[in-house]
N, C-alpha and C positions, 0 to 999 in steps of 0.2 A: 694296888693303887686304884684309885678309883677312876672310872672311864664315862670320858664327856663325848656326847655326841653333840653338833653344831653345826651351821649352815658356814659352808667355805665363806675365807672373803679371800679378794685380790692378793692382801698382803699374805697367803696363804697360799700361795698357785706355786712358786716352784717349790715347796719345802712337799706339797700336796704329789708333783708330780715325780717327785725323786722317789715319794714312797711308789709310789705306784710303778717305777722302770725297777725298786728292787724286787717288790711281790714280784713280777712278770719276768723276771730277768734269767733267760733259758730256760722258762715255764714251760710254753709251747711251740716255742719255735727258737732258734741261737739269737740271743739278746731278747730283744722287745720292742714292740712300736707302738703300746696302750698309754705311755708317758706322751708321746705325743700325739696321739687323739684323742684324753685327756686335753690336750694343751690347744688343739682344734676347736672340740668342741663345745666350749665356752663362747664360742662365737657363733655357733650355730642357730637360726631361728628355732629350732626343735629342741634347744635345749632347756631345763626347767630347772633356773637357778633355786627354788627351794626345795628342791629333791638334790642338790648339792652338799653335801654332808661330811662332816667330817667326826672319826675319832680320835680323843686328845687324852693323852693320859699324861699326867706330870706336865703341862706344857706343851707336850711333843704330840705332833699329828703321827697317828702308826696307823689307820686308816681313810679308808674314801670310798663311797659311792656318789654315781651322776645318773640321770637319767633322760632320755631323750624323748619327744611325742614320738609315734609311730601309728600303721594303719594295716587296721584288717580288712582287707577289701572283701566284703562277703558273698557266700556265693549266688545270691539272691538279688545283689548287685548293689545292696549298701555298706556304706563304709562307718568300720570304726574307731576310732580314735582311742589308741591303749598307749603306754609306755614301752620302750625300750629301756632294761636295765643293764647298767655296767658302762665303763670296767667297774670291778669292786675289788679292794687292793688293800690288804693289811699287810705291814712288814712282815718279812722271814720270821723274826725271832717272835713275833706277836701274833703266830699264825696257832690256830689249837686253840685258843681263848676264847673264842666265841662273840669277835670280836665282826666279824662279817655279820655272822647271825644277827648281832645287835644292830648292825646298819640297815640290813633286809628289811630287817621287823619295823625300824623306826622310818621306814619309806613305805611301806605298807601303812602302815598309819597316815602319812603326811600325803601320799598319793590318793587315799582313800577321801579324805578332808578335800584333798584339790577336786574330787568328782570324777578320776577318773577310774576305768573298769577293770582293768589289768595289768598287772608285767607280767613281759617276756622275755626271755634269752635264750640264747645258746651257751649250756655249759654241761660239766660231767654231772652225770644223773650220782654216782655216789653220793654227790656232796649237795644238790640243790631239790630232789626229792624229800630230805630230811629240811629244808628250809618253806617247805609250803607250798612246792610248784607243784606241778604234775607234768608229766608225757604232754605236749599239744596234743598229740595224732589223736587221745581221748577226748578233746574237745573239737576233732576235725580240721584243725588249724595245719595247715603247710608252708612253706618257704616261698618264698615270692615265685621259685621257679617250677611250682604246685609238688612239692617234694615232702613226703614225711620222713622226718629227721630224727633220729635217735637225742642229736645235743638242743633241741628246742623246746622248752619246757614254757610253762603259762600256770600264774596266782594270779586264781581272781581277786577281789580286792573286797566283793561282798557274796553274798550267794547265789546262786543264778546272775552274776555278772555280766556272762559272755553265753547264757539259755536260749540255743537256736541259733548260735551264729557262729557260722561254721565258713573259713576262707584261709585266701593266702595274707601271711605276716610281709610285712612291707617295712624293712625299717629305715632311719633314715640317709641319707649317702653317705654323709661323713663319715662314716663306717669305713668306703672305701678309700683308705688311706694312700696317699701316695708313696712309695716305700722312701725313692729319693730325700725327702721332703721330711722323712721318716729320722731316715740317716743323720741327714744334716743339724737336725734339730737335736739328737743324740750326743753329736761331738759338744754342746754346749754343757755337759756333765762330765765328772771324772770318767776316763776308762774305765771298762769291766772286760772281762774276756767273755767269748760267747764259747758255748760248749756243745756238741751237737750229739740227739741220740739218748737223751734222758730219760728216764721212767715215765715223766709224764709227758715229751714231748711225745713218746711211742700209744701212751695211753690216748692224747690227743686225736692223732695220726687214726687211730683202730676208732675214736667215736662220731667224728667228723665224717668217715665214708659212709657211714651206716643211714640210709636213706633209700627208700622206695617212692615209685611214682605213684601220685594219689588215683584209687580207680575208679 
């Protein structure tokens, strides 16, 4: 069937966010809490509703990416303004299809048009090495807490993007989620049971510590 990509709307946010608590749901950690920062950060001034994306196949949204501003503070002592990518969320059963890749791609386009110079995340190099990022630490770039990080990868957007600018990634707070606030907002979906100790919860666990001090 054939697959639509589109900019979310409103009437699209909880149909948007259930997919997003099932991709994530005992992913990397028991349950999930990216349905609602998702559900936050639409309200956030750093968020870039046309990097708002959805994909729909038959009707049905079975993905999402979002994207937030964010800042490289450099170490020369100017700052950059680059993107935050994610969450990026394709249902379970639509996961293998190439269905992320097609979101990536089509925000690297739309991000590139908007003027700005890169994404960034945090995620498993298996999977986002083969979508265009690279290592940060190759372009210098560390963690706000000056940390080179194994899960922090950076696509430029054109070439020599980010030539000579080398700092700490800053991104924005909503990131840091209240868990409470987390919870609560969870009970307003069906039950799911949470499961602890999974393949990739442990796979998480082993890429997340992996981090040296910048020297």
């Amino acid at each position: 069937m054939e697959l639509k990509l589109r900019t979310e709307q409103p009437a699209d946010y909880r149909e948007t966010e259930n997919v997003t608590r099932e991709a994530f749901w005992n992913l990397y950690s028991p349950g999930c809490c990216e349905h609602y920062l998702l559900h936050v950060m639409r309200d956030s001034p750093a968020f870039v509703p046309e990097l708002d994306l959805v994909a729909e196949r038959d009707g049905r949204i079975v993905g999402n990416v979002v994207s937030l501003r964010a800042v490289l503070h450099g170490d020369d002592g100017t700052d950059c303004e680059v993107l935050s990518l994610g969450p990026i969320s394709v249902l379970p059963e639509c996961q293998r299809q190439g269905i992320g890749g097609r979101l990536i791609s089509r925000t690297r386009e739309l991000a590139r048009e908007l003027g700005f110079r890169a994404l960034l995340l945090c995620g498993d190099p298996d999977y986002y090495l083969y979508q265009g990022f690279v290592p940060a630490e190759m372009l210098g770039i560390r963690t706000a807490d000056n940390m080179y990080a194994m899960a922090l990868h950076v696509c430029e957007l054109y070439d020599g993007a980010l030539s000579g600018i080398r700092g700490r990634y800053v991104e924005d707070s909503i990131y840091d989620i209240d868990p409470s606030a987390a919870e609560a907002f969870d009970r307003e979906f069906p039950a799911k049971g949470k499961v602890v100790g999974t393949e990739s919860q442990r796979r998480f666990d082993e890429i997340v510590v992996v981090r040296r001090p910048a020297e």
